[in-house]
Every structure is written in C-alpha cells, then in structure tokens.
C-alpha positions as CSV (number, residue, x, y, z in Angstrom):
1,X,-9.9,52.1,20.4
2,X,-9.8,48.1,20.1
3,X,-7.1,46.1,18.0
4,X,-7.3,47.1,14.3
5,X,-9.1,45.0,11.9
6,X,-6.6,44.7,9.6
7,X,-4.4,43.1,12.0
8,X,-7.1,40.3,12.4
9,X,-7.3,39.4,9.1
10,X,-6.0,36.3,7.5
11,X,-2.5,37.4,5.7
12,X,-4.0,36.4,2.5
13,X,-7.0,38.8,2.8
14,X,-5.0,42.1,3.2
15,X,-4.2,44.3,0.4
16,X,-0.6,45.8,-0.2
17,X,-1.9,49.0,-0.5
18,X,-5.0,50.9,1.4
19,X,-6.2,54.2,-0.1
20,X,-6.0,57.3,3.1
21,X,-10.4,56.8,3.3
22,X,-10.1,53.0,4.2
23,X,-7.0,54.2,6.7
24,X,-9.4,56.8,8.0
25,X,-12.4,54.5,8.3
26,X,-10.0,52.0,10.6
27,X,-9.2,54.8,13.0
28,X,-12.1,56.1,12.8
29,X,-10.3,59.9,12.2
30,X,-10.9,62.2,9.4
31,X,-8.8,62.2,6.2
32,X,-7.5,65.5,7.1
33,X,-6.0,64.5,10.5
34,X,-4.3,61.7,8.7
35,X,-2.5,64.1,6.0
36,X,-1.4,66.4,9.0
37,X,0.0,63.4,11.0
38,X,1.9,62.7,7.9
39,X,2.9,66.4,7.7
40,X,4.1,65.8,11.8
41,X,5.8,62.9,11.8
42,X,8.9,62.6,9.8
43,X,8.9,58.8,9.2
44,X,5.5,58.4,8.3
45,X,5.8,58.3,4.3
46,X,3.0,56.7,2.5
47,X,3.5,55.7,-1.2
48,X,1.7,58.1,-3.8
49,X,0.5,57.2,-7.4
50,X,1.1,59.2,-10.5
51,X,-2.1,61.2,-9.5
52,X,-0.4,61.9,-6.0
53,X,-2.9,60.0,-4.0
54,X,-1.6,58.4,-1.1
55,X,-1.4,54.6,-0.7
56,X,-0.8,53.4,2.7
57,X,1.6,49.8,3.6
58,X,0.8,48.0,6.1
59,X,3.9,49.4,8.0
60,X,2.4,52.8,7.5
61,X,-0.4,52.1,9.5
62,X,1.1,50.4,11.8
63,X,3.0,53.7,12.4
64,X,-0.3,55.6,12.5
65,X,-1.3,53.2,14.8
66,X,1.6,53.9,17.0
67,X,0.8,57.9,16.2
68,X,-3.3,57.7,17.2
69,X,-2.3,55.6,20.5
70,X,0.1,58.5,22.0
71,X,-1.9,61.3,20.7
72,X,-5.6,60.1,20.9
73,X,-5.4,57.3,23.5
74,X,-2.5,58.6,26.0
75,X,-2.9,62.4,25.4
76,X,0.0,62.9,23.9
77,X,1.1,66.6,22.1
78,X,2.5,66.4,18.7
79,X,5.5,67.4,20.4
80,X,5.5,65.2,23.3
81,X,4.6,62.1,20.8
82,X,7.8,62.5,18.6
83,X,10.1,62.6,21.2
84,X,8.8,59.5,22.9
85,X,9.2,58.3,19.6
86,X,12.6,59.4,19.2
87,X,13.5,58.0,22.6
88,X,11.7,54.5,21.8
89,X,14.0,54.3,18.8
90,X,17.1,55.3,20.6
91,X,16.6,52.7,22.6
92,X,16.0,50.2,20.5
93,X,18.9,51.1,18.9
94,X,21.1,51.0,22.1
95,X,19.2,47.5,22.7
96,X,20.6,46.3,19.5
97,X,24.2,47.6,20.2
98,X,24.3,45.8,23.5
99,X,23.4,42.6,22.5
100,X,25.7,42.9,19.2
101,X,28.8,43.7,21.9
102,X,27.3,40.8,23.8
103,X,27.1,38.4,21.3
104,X,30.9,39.2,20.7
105,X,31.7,38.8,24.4
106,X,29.9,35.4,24.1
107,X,32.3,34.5,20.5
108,X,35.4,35.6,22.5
109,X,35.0,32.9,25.3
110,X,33.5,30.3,23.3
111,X,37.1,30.5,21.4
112,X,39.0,30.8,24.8
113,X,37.2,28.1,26.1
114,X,38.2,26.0,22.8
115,X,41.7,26.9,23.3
116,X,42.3,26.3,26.9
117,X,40.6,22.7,25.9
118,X,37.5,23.0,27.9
C-alpha cells in the first residue's frame, strides 16, 4: 500500500472528521474490517454522532494506519500486532523517562558548574 492520501493533502484541505466509507476507500479494506479492528484494538476510538455513526480524526487513522501496516503489510496476527504495539509504547515511554532523568542530570551540573565558578 503507498502513503495515504490524506497525508498528502494541503492541511487546509482535510476535514476534521471522515465518515468509516471514506476511511475504508483509503485503505482500500471493507467497512466491516474496520469496525472489527476497532473491536481489536483497545485505543482505537473513533467519535460517534447522536445516530452512532462513527467519525474518524485524523489520529484515528493514523492508528489504523499503524493497524493495516502490521496486520496487512507485515503479516501480523491480531495478537501478535497488539503486543508489538504495546511494546512500541512501552518504549516510548521508557524513551521519555530517560531523557526526563537526563535532562535532570544535565540541570544538576549546569548548577554545579555555576557554583564551583566555571
């Protein structure tokens, strides 16, 4: 599958919302696989209107993005997608706790170095 369209566009031409047939058109998947991915994956959580239709955010299918490269383009299982999921956000997390501690390491001598008159 190439690049998403949508992610081409100029900012000013995309919509805030997409309806779950333009999503399907983009991937080129049915409707149907898009509600069960939804059903799958915990995170994925597209608005719905009073009628209870969904309206995908661009961060929505940027997640089904992420979804339809494991499973479709790299084989992924259901299973085997949301824990490589799971571990890409754990480390991301852990990423983010390093350079927090490291940014404090940094403050720490930058203050040391001022007091010793460096």
């Amino acid at each position: 599958m190439k690049k998403l369209p949508i992610f081409e566009e100029d900012e000013s031409q995309t919509k805030r919302y997409y309806t779950i047939g333009e999503v399907a058109e983009m991937f080129e998947v049915s409707k149907s696989l898009i509600r069960f991915w939804e059903g799958e994956f915990d995170f994925l959580k597209p608005h719905k209107n009073s009628k209870g239709d969904r309206r995908f955010t661009l961060q929505n299918i940027e997640q089904l993005y992420l979804i339809y490269q494991l499973v479709k383009e790299r084989g992924f299982t259901i299973e085997g997608a949301r824990n490589e999921i799971e571990r890409s956000q754990a480390w991301h997390r852990e990423k983010k706790e390093v350079i927090k501690r490291l940014r404090a390491v940094r403050e720490g001598l930058k203050t040391l170095k001022t007091r010793l008159g460096n």
